[in-house]
C-alpha positions as CSV (number, residue, x, y, z in Angstrom):
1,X,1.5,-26.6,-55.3
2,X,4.9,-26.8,-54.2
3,X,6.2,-25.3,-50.1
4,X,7.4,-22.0,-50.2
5,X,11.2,-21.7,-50.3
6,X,13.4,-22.8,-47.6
7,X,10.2,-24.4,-46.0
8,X,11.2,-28.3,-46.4
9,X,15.3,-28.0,-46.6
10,X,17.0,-28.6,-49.7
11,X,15.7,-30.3,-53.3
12,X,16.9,-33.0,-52.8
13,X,15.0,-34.0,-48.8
14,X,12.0,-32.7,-50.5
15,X,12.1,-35.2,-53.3
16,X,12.6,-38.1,-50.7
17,X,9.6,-36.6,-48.7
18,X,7.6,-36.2,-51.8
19,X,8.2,-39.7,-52.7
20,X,7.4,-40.3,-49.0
21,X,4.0,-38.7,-49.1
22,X,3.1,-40.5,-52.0
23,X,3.9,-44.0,-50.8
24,X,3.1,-43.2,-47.5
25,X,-0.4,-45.7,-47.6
26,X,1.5,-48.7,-48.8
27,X,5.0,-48.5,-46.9
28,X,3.4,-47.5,-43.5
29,X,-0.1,-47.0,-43.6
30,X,-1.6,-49.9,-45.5
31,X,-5.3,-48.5,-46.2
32,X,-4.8,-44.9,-46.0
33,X,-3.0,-42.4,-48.0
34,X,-1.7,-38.8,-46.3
35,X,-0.8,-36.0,-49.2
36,X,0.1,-32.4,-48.8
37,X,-3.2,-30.4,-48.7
38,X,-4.8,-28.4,-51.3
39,X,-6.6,-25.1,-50.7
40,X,-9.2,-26.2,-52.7
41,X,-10.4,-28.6,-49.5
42,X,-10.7,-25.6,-47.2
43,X,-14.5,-25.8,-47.2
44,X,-14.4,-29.0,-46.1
45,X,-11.4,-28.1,-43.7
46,X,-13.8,-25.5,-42.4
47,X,-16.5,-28.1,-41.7
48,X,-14.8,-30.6,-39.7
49,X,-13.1,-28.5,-37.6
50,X,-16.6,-26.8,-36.4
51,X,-18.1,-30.2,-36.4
52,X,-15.4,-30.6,-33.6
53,X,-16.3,-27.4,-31.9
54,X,-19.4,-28.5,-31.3
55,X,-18.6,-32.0,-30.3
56,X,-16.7,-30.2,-27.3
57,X,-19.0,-27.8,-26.6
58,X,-21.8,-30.7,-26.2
59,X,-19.4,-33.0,-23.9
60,X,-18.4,-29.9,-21.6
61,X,-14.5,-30.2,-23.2
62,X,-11.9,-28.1,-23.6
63,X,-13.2,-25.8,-26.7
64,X,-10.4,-25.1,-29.9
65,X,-10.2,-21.7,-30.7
66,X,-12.4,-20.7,-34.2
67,X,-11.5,-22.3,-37.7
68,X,-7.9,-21.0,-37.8
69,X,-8.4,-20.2,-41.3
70,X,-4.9,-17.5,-42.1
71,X,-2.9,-19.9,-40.6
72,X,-4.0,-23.1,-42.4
73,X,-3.5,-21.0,-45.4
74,X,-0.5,-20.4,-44.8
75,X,0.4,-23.9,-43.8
76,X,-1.1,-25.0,-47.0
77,X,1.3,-22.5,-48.9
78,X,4.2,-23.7,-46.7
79,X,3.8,-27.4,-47.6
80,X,3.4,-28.1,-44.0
81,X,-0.9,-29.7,-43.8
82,X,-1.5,-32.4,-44.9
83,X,-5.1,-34.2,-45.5
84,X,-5.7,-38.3,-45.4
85,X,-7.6,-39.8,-47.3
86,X,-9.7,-43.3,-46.9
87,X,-9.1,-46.6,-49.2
88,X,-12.6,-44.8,-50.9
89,X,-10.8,-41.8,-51.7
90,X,-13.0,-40.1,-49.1
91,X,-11.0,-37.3,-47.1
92,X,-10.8,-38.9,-43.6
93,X,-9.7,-36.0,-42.0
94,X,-6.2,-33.4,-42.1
95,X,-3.2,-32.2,-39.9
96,X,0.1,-30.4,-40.0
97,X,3.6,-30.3,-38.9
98,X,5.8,-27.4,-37.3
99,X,9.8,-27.9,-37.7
100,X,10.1,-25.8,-34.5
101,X,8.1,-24.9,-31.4
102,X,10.1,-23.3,-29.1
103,X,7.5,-21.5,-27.6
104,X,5.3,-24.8,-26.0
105,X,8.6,-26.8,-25.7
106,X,11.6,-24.6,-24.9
107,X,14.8,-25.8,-24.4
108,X,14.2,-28.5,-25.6
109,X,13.6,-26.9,-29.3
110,X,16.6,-28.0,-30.8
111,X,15.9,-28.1,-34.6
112,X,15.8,-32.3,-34.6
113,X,11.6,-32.7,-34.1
114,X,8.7,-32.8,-36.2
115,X,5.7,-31.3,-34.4
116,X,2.0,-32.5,-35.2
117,X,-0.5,-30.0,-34.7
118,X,-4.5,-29.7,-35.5
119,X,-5.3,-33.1,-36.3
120,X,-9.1,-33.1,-37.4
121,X,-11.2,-36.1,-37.8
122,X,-14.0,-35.8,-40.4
123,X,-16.9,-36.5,-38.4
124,X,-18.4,-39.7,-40.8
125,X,-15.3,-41.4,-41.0
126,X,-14.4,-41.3,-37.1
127,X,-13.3,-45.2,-35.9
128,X,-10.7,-45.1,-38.5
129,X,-7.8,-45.0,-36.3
130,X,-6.8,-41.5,-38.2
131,X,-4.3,-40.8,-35.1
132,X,-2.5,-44.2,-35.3
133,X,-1.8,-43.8,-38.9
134,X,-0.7,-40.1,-38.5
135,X,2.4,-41.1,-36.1
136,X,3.0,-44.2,-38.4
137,X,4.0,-41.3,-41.3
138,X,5.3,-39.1,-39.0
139,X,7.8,-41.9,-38.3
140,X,8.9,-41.7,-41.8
141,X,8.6,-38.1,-42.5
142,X,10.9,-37.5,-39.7
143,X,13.4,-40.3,-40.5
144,X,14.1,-38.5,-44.3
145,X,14.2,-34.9,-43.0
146,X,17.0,-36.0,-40.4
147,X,14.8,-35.5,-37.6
148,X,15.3,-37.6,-33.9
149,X,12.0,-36.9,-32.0
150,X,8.0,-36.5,-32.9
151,X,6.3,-34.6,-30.7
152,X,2.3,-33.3,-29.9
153,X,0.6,-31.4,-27.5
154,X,-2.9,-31.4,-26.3
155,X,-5.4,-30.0,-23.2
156,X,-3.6,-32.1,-19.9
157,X,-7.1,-31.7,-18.4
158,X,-8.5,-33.7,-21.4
159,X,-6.9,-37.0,-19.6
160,X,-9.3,-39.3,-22.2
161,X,-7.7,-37.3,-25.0
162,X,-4.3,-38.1,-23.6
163,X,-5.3,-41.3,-22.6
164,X,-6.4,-41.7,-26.2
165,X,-3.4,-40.5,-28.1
166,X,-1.3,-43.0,-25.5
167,X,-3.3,-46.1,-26.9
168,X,-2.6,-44.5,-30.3
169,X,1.5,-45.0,-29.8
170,X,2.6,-41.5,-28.3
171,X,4.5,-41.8,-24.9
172,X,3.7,-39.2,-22.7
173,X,6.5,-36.9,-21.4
174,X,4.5,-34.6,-18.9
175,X,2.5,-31.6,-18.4
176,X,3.8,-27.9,-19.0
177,X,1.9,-25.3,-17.6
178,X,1.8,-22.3,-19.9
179,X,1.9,-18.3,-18.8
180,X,0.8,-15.8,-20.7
181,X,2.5,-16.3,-24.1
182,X,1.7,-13.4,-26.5
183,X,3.0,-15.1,-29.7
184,X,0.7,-18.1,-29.3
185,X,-3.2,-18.3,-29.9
186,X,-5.2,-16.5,-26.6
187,X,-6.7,-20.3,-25.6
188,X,-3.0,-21.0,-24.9
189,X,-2.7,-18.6,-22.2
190,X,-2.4,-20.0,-18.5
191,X,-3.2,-24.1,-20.3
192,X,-2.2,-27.1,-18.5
193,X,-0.8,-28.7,-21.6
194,X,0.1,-33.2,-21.9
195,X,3.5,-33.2,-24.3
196,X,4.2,-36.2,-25.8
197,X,7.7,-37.0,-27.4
198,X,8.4,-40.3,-29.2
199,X,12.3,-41.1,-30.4
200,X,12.4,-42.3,-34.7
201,X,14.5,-44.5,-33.9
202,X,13.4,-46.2,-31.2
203,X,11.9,-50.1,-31.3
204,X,8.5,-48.5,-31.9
205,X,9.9,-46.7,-35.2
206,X,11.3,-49.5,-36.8
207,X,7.8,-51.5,-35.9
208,X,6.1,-48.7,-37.4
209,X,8.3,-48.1,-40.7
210,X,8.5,-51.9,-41.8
């Protein structure tokens, strides 16, 4: 299924990202390959993301909000989640991507990031270094749609999740407290969130894109 208009730029960026998202495994990644979703998966999307739930309700974490399930659709019809997939062919675990967030980063929304949001780890297949291999796309994703920054949020409380995504290759800007933001999901409201920005084309990129 194709995005929905207007979604990915022109024809002719979304041909050099589908091309992208094909090659992705053997340009970047090396053992896994990262595809645009398919709706057909949402069982399964379902399933990880409550197997995450509980993981974080066990060790006393931060807790997600329920399975997001509208807005995955609608990502999914947008072009904008993306699942990755094991050497095996076994799905590994999914994400997507926001071309704007203005409402977590502000001023600094200036239409030149890629955002990655809701990355979810199947729970067999964790150990895989899904993370590491996420930012090694993003590096290329961002590079063909003109883009100059990749940047992430997560809990700032959670410091061996940032600590984590750090080892993983993101730099770590700061912390943003959030106020009440109406136009965001209620488990925003009032969170102490750890924003991480990396530059495509810094020394990491081209290490990462070779």
């Amino acid at each position: 299924m194709g995005p929905a208009p207007g979604a990915c730029g022109d024809k002719k960026i979304w041909l050099k990202l589908k091309r992208l998202l094909i090659c992705s495994s053997s340009l970047l990644n090396h053992e896994m390959r990262i595809y645009r979703s398919s709706s057909a998966s949402n069982d399964r999307f379902s399933n990880f993301w409550n197997a995450a739930l509980a993981y974080q309700k066990a060790k006393q974490l931060p807790l997600w909000p329920a399975y997001p399930a509208q807005r995955i659709k609608d990502e999914i019809y947008g072009g904008l989640h993306f699942s990755v997939f094991m050497p095996d062919d076994v799905l590994a675990g999914y994400f997507s991507i926001a071309l704007a967030d203005e409402l977590i980063w502000g001023e600094k929304e200036r239409g030149d990031a890629v955002y990655i949001h809701r990355i979810c780890v199947n729970p067999d297949r964790k150990g895989n270094n899904l993370t590491t291999h996420i930012l090694s796309w993003a590096y290329g994703y961002a590079l063909v749609a003109g883009r100059k920054f990749i940047r992430m949020d997560t809990w700032g409380d959670n410091l061996r999740l940032v600590n984590y995504y750090i080892t993983c290759g993101f730099r770590h800007v700061g912390n943003r407290r959030l106020g009440s933001v109406p136009d965001l999901p209620p488990h925003y409201s009032n969170a102490n969130l750890a924003l991480f920005e990396n530059v495509v084309d810094s020394p990491a990129c081209a290490e990462r894109g070779s």
